[in-house]
C-alpha positions in Angstrom: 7.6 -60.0 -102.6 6.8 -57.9 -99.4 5.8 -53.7 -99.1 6.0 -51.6 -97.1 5.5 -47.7 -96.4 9.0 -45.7 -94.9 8.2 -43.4 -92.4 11.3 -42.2 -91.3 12.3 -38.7 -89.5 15.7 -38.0 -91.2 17.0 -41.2 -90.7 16.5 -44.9 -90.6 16.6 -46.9 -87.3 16.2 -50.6 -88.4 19.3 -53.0 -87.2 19.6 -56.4 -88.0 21.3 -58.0 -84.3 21.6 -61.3 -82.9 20.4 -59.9 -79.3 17.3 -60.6 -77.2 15.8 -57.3 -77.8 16.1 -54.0 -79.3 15.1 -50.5 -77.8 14.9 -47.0 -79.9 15.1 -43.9 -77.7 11.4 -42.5 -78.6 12.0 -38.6 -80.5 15.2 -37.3 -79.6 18.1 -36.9 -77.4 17.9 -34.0 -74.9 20.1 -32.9 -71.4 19.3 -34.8 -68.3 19.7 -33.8 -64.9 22.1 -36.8 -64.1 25.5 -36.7 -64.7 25.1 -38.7 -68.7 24.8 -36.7 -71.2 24.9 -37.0 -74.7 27.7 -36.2 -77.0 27.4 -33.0 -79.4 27.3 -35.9 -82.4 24.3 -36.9 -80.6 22.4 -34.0 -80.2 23.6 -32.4 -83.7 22.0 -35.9 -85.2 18.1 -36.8 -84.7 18.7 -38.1 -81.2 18.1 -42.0 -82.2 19.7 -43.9 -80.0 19.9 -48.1 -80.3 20.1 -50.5 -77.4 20.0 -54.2 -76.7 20.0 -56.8 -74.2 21.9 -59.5 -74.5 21.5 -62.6 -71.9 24.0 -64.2 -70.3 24.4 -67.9 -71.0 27.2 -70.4 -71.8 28.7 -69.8 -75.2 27.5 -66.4 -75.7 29.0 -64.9 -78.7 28.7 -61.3 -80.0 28.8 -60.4 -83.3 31.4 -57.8 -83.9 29.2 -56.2 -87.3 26.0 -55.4 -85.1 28.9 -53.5 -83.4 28.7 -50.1 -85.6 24.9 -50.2 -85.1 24.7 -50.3 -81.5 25.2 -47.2 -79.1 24.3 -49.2 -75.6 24.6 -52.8 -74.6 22.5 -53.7 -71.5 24.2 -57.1 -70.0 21.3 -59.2 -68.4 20.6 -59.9 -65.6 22.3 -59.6 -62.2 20.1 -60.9 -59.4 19.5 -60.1 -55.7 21.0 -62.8 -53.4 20.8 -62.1 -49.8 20.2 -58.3 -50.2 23.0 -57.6 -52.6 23.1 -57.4 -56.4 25.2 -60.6 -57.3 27.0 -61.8 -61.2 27.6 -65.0 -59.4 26.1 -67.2 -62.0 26.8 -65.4 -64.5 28.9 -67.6 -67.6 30.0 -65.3 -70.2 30.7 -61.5 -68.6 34.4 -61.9 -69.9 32.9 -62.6 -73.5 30.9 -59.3 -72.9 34.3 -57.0 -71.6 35.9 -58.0 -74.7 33.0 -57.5 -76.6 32.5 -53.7 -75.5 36.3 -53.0 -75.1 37.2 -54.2 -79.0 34.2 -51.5 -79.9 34.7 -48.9 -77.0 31.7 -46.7 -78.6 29.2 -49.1 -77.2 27.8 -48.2 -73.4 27.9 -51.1 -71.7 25.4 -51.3 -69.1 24.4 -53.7 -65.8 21.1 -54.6 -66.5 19.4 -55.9 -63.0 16.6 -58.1 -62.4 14.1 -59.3 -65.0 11.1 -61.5 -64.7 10.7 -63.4 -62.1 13.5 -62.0 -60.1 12.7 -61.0 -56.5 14.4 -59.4 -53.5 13.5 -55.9 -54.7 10.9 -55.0 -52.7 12.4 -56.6 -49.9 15.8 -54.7 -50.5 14.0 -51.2 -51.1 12.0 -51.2 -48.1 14.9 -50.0 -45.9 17.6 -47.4 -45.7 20.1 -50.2 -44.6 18.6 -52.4 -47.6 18.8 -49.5 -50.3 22.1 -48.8 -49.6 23.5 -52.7 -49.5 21.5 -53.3 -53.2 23.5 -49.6 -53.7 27.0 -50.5 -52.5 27.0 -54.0 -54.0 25.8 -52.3 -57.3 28.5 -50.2 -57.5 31.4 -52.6 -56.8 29.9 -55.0 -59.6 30.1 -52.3 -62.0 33.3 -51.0 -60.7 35.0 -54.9 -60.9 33.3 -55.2 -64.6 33.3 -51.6 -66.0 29.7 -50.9 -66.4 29.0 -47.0 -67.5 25.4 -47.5 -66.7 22.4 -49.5 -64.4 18.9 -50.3 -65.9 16.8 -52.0 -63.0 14.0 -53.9 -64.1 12.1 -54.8 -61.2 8.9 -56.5 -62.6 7.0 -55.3 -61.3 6.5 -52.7 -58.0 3.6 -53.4 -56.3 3.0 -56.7 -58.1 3.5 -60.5 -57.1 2.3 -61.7 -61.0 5.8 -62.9 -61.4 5.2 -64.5 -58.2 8.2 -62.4 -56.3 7.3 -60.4 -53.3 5.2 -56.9 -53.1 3.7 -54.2 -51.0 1.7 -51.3 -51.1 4.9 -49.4 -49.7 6.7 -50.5 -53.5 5.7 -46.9 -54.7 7.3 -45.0 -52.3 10.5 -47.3 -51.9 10.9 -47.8 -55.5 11.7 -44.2 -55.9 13.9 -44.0 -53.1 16.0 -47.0 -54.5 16.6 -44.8 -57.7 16.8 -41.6 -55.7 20.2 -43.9 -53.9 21.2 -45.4 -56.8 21.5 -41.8 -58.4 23.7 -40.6 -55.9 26.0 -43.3 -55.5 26.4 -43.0 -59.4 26.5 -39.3 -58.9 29.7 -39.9 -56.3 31.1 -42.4 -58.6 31.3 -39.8 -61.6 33.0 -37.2 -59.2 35.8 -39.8 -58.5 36.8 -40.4 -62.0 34.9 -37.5 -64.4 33.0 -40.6 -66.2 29.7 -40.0 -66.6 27.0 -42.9 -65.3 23.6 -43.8 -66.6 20.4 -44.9 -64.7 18.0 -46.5 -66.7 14.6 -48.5 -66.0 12.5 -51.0 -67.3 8.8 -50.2 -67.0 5.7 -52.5 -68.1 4.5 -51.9 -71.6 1.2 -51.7 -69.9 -0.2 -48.5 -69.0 -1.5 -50.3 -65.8 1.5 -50.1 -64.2 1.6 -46.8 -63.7 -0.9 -47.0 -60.8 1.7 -48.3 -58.8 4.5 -45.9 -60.0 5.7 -42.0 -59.2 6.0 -41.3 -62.4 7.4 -37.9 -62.4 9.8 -38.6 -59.9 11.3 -41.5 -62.0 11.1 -39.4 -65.4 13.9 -36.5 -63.1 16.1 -38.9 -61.3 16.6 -41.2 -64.8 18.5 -40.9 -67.7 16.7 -43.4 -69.9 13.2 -45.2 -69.5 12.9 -48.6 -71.1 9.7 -49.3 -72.1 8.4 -53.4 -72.4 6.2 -53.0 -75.2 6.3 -56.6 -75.8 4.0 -59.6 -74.1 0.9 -56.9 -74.5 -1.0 -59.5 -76.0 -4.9 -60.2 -74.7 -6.1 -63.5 -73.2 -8.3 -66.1 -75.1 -7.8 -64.4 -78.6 -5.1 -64.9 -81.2 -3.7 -61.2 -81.0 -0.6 -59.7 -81.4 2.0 -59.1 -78.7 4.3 -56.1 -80.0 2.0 -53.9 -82.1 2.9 -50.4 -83.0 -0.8 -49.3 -83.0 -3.7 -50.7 -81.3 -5.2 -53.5 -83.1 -8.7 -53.1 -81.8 -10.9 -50.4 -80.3 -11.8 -52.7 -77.1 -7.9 -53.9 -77.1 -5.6 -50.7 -77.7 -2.6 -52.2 -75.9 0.2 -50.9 -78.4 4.0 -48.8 -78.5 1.8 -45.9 -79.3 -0.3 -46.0 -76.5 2.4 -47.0 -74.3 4.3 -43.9 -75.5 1.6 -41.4 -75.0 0.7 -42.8 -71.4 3.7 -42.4 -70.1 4.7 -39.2 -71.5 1.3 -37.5 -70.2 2.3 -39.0 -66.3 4.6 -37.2 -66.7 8.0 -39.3 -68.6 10.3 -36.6 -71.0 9.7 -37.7 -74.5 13.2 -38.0 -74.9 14.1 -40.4 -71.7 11.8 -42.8 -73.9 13.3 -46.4 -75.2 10.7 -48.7 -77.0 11.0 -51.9 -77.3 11.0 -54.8 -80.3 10.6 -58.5 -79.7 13.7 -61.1 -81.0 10.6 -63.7 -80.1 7.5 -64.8 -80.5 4.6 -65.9 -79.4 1.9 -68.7 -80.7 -1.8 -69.4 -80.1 -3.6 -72.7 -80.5 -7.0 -71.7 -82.4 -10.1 -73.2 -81.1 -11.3 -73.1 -84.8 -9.6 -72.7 -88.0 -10.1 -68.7 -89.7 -9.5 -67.0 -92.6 -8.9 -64.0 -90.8 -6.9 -64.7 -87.5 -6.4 -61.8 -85.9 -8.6 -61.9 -83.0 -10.1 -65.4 -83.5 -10.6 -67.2 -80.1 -7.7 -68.9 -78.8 -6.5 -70.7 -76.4 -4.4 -69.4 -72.9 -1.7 -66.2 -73.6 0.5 -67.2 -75.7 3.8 -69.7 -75.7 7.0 -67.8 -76.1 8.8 -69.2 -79.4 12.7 -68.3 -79.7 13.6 -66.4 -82.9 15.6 -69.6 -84.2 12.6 -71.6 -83.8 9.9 -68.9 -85.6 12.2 -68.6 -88.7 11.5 -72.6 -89.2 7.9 -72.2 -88.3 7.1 -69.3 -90.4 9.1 -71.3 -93.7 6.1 -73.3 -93.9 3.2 -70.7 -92.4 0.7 -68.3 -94.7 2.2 -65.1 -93.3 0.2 -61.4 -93.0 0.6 -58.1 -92.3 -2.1 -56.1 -90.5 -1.8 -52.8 -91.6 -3.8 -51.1 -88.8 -1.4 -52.4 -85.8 1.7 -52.7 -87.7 2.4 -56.1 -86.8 3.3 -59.6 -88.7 1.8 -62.7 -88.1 1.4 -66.2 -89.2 -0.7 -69.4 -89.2 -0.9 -72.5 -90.5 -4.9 -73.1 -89.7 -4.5 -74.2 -86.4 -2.0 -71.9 -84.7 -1.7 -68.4 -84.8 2.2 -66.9 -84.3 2.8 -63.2 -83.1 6.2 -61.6 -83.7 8.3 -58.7 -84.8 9.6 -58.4 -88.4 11.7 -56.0 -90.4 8.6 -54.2 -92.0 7.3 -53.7 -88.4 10.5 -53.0 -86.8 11.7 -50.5 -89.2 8.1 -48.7 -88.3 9.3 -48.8 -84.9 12.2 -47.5 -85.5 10.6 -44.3 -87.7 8.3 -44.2 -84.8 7.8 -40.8 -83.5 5.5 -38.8 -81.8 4.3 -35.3 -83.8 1.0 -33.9 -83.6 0.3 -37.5 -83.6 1.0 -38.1 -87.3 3.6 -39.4 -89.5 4.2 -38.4 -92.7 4.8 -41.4 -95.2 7.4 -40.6 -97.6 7.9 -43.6 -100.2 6.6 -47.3 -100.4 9.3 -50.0 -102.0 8.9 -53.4 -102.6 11.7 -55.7 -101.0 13.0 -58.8 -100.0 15.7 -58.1 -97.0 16.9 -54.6 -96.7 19.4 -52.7 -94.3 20.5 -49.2 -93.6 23.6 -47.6 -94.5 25.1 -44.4 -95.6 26.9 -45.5 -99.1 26.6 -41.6 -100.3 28.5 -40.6 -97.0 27.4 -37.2 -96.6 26.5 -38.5 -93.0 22.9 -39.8 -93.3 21.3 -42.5 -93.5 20.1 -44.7 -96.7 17.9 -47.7 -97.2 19.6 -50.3 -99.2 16.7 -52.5 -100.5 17.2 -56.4 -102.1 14.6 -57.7 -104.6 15.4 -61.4 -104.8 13.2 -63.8 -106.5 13.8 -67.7 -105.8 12.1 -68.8 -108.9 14.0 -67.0 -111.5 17.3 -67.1 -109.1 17.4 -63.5 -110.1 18.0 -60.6 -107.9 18.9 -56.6 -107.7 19.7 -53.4 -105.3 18.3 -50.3 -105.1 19.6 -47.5 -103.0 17.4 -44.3 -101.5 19.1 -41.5 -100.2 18.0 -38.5 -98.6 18.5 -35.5 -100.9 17.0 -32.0 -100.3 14.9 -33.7 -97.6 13.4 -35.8 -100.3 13.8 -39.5 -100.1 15.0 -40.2 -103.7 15.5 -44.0 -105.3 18.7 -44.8 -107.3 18.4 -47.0 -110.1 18.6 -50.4 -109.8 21.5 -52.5 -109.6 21.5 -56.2 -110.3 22.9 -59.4 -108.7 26.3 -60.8 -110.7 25.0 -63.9 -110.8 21.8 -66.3 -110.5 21.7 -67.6 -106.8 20.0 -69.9 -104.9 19.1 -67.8 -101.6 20.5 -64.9 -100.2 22.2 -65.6 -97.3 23.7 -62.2 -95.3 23.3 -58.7 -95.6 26.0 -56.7 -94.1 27.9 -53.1 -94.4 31.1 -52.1 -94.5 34.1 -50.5 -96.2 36.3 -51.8 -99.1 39.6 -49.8 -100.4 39.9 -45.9 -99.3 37.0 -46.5 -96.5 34.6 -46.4 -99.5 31.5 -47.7 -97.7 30.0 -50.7 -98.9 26.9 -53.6 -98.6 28.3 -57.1 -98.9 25.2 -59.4 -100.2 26.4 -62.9 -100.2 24.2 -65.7 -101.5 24.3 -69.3 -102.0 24.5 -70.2 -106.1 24.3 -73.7 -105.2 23.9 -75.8 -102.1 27.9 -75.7 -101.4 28.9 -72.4 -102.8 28.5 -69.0 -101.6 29.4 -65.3 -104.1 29.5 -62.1 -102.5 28.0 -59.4 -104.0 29.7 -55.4 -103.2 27.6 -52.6 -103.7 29.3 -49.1 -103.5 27.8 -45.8 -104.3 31.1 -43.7 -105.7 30.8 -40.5 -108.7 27.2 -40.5 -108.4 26.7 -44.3 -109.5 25.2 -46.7 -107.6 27.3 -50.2 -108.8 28.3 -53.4 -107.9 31.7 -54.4 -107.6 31.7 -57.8 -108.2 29.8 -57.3 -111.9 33.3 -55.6 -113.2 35.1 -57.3 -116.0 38.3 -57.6 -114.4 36.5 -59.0 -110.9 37.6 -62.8 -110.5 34.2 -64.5 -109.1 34.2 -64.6 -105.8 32.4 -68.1 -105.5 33.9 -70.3 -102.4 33.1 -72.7 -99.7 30.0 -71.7 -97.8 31.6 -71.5 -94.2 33.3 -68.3 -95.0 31.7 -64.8 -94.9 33.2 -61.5 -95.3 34.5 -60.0 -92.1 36.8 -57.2 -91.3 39.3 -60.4 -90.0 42.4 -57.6 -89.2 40.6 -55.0 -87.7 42.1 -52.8 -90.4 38.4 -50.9 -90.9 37.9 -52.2 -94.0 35.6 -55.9 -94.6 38.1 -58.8 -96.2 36.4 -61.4 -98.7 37.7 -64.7 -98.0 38.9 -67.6 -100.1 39.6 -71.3 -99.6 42.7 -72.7 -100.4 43.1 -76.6 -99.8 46.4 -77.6 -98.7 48.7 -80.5 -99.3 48.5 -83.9 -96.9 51.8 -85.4 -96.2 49.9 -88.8 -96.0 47.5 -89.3 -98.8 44.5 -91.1 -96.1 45.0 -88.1 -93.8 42.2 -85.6 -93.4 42.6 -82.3 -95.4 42.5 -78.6 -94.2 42.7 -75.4 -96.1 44.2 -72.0 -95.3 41.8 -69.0 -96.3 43.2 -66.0 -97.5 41.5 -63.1 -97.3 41.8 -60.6 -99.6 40.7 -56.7 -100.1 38.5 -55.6 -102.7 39.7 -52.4 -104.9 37.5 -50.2 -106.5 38.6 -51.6 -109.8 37.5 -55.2 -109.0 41.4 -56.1 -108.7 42.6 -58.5 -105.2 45.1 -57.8 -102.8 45.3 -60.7 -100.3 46.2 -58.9 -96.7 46.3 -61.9 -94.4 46.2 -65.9 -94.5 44.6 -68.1 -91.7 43.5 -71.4 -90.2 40.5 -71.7 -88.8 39.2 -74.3 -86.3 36.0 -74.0 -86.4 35.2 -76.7 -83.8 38.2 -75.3 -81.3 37.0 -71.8 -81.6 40.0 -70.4 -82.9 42.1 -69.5 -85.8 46.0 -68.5 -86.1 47.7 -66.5 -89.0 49.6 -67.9 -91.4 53.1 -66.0 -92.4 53.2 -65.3 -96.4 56.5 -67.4 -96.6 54.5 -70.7 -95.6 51.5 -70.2 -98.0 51.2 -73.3 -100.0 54.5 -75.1 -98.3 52.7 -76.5 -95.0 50.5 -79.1 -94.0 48.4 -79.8 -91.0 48.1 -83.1 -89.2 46.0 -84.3 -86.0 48.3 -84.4 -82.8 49.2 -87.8 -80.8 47.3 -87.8 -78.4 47.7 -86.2 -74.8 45.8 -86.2 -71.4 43.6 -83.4 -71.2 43.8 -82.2 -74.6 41.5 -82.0 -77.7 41.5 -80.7 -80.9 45.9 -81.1 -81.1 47.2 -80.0 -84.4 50.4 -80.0 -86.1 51.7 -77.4 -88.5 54.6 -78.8 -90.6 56.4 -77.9 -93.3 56.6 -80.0 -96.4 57.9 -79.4 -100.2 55.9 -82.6 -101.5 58.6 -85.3 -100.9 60.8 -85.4 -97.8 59.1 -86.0 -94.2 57.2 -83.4 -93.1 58.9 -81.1 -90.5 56.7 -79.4 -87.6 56.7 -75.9 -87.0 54.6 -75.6 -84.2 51.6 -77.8 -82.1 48.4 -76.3 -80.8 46.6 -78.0 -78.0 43.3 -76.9 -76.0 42.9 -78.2 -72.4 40.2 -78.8 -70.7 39.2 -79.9 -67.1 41.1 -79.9 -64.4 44.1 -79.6 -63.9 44.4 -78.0 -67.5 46.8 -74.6 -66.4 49.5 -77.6 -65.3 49.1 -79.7 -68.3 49.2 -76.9 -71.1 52.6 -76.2 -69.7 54.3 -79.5 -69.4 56.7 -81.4 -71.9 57.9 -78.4 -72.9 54.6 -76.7 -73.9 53.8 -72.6 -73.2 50.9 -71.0 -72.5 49.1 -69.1 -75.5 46.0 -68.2 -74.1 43.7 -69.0 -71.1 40.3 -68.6 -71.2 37.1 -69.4 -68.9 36.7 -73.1 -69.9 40.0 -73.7 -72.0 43.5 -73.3 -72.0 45.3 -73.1 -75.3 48.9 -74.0 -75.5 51.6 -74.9 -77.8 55.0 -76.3 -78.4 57.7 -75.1 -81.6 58.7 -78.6 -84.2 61.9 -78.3 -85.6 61.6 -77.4 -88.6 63.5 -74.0 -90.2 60.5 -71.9 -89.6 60.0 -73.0 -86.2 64.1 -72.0 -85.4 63.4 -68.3 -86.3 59.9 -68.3 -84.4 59.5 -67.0 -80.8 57.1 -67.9 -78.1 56.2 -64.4 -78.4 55.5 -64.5 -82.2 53.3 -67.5 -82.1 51.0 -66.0 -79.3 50.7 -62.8 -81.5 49.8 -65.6 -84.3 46.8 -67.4 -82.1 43.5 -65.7 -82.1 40.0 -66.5 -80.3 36.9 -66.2 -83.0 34.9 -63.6 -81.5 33.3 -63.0 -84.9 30.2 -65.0 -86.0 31.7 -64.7 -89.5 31.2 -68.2 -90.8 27.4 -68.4 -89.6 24.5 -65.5 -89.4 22.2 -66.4 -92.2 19.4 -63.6 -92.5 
């Protein structure tokens, strides 16, 4: 069982995303001189904002449930091609629109450059440069509908990333933004929206040698700071620490912060950075004590996906000074970010240059929420213990400005391994944490804590609650887009030829207060097609689904039929994907119609003749179809 020590400042900051990394704006939300400002919620609240950047790759997908904990999403990167800012490559910018336009709370942002990236220095050096990288940035944001630009040009005045440089960087850098502000300026006097400049600056106080400082901190709205890859060379140190680790090595957040704050930075402007990576070091002998034994090179970067397997079979620590995590095995030494050090991050501010601890809990996972719903915060901690397969909630709330713990709440069930954490809301927009865990190796429950009359309880430990024990590719997910987070529930149907495959319908179902089900929608799901189409009520349990013959270009065909258990199966409707050329002409022929296109696929279908096809419209069934954009059947903590 972990600890750790909340040191929050009225409320909590820790999110839980699937996202590259994640920035918290340093102490508080105040007026700029740019045209963005924030909203009176904002400024009323403690001025935390969160932000992330997401990288663009082929089959990008976007959780919509990190979507309620996100205020800015910064779309990485757009790169300088012959003096203009380009999206050429890019391969998912449509799955981002959608993304931010389902949850239109979230500002989405360009974000330019990154490492390695040049043409900046060769694009800032001249007024006719300047204004091409300006024009070219506006039209991408225009054609896209980006509310904001973060340029992260790494770094001015520097070739390390091997790009070019020149000692004139300084001076150009800040008429780039000085541009970039007015064009963003004559942008928001067009249309009233306001625009954002942001920038990314080394978590290194070295680079502010090479930076007007003060100039940047007036013409920006929001400074990005990289405190990540701060790591030292030949020692196994940590790359993201809060605090410096080391007197001769203070390279930290905190140092970071104060740095660029005294050059001259507002406070408020500030964005820190945590790390959805890692980094390893090969030891040149094996220690007891890692931190700061003598290793070998910088550090290998180590995707998130690949640290969760390392670290399953790694003595993990916690160094207490830096507020960092880290891991070995003997013979390599892993730097990273955690949710212990994260959430630190995230209570991270800058007051007389203390913070005041307030409580210390024990845990295994935890998230925050506001299940009291008086508008702030709580910390929803689980306690989960493998060997006894035995687990319970607590809740602390805020209460008089005290942090104050709620009695304990257990687990309805033994379980293997907890799988996902999530919140949400179950009947009357109660707010709600869905636990679910895995009681065996092919079952998942769901666990739904509520906090309603003063009681902290869980849902699924009522008497009159059926278990909700199912098939472990379904999680809970708000799958109507009703507000409220639907369990779901597997439900194998009939096969009109004993030796064909089966498939199951899942219907999802609302939780009331009183434990009781009210199923609101039925679907298929293909998983391996990427999407899923409802299912009418009338057809529950009187279909059946069969592959399709086979056509040219398709994959995936499937045939929805209609069956009472005896007489020939009648189809309703087909559903084919297309793919590769010439797919737009062969979705529509033999008397298929379009149902959706997107960038690699094109989904069609054709109506059977069965009754229920006779009273179903083209219309109806393209209502029916549905992409997943919801990574509800995956996301394990």
């Amino acid at each position: 069982m972990k600890r750790f020590s909340l040191r929050p400042r009225r409320r909590f900051a820790l999110r839980s995303l699937a996202l590259a990394s994640l920035m918290w704006l340093g102490t508080g939300i105040q007026a700029s001189p740019g045209p963005f400002q924030p909203t009176e919620a904002e400024a009323a609240s403690s001025g935390r904002r969160t932000a992330a950047y997401v990288y663009d790759r082929a089959g990008l997908q976007l959780r919509d449930s990190d979507a309620p904990h996100l205020d800015q999403l910064n779309y990485s990167f757009a790169l300088i091609q012959n003096g203009e800012v380009s999206g050429s490559h890019w391969h998912s910018i449509d799955v981002f629109r959608r993304y931010v336009e389902r949850h239109p709370h979230i500002l989405p942002v360009l974000a330019i450059g990154g490492w390695g990236a040049d043409g900046f220095s060769q694009a800032a050096s001249t007024a006719d440069g300047r204004a091409r990288f300006v024009d070219s940035t506006l039209v991408l944001m225009e054609r896209h509908g980006f509310l904001g630009v973060d340029i992260d040009w790494e770094y001015p005045g520097s070739s390390a990333a091997g790009i070019a440089s020149s000692a004139n960087d300084r001076k150009n850098f800040t008429l780039l933004l000085q541009a970039l502000r007015e064009g963003l300026d004559s942008l928001t006097a067009q249309d009233g929206k306001p625009r954002m400049l942001a920038v990314a600056l080394g978590g290194d106080p070295w680079h502010i040698r090479n930076l007007d400082v003060k100039a940047i901190g007036a013409l920006c709205d929001q400074v990005n700071l990289m405190t990540y890859d701060l790591q030292a060379e030949g020692v196994a140190s940590h790359h993201t620490p809060l605090y410096g680790a080391s007197e001769s090595y203070p390279q930290s957040v905190d140092l970071a912060v104060r740095s660029y704050v005294e050059a001259g930075i507002p406070r408020s402007k500030i964005m820190i950075g945590a790390a959805f990576y890692g980094r390893s070091f090969t030891l040149k002998q094996s220690a007891s004590q890692p931190v700061w034994s003598p290793a070998t090179g910088t550090g290998k970067s180590l995707s998130y996906d690949r640290l969760k397997d390392v670290l399953a079979n790694a003595q993990t620590g916690f160094d207490e000074q830096a507020k960092a995590p880290y891991a070995t095995d003997g013979t390599t030494f892993w730097t990273y970010d955690d949710p212990v050090s994260i959430y630190h991050k995230g209570a991270y501010a800058l007051e007389n240059g203390e913070i005041v601890e307030l409580m210390t809990a024990s845990y295994s996972q935890f998230t925050t929420c506001d299940l009291d719903n008086d508008g702030r915060a709580d910390l929803f901690v689980l306690r989960f213990d493998a060997e006894t397969r035995r687990g319970a909630a607590e809740l602390y709330r805020y209460r008089n400005d005290q942090m104050q713990r709620v009695p304990e709440v257990s687990l309805a069930h033994d379980a293997a391994s907890v799988k996902r954490i999530m919140t949400g809301a179950v009947a009357y927009n109660i707010p709600a944490v869905f636990v679910t865990s895995a009681c065996e190796e092919d079952t998942l429950e769901t666990d739904v804590f509520i906090f309603r009359g003063g009681t902290f309880q869980n849902l699924s430990s009522l008497d009159e609650t059926p278990q909700t024990v199912r098939n472990p590719f379904a999680y809970a997910c708000d799958i109507n887009s009703d507000g409220l987070v639907e369990l779901p529930e597997l439900v194998s149907l009939p096969a009109a030829d004993a030796a064909a495959e089966t498939y199951s319908l899942i219907r999802w179902y609302r939780l009331g207060l009183d434990g009781s089900r009210e199923v609101v929608l039925r679907t298929y799901h293909r998983f391996s097609g990427g999407w899923y189409v409802e299912i009418p009520e009338s057809w529950d349990e009187r279909i059946t689904i069969s592959r399709a013959d086979e056509v040219e270009g398709a994959r995936g065909g499937l045939v929805f039929s209609s069956w009472n258990g005896s007489a020939p199966a009648e189809p309703i409707f087909t559903i084919y994907a297309f793919t590769g050329d010439r797919r737009m002409e062969r979705a529509q022929q033999d008397g298929r119609f379009l149902l959706l296109e997107q960038t690699d696929a094109v989904y069609s279908a054709s109506l059977g003749t069965a009754n229920q096809a006779k009273n179903l419209t083209q219309d109806e069934l393209r209502q029916m179809f549905h992409i997943i954009h919801v990574d509800w059947n995956s996301g394990e903590t």
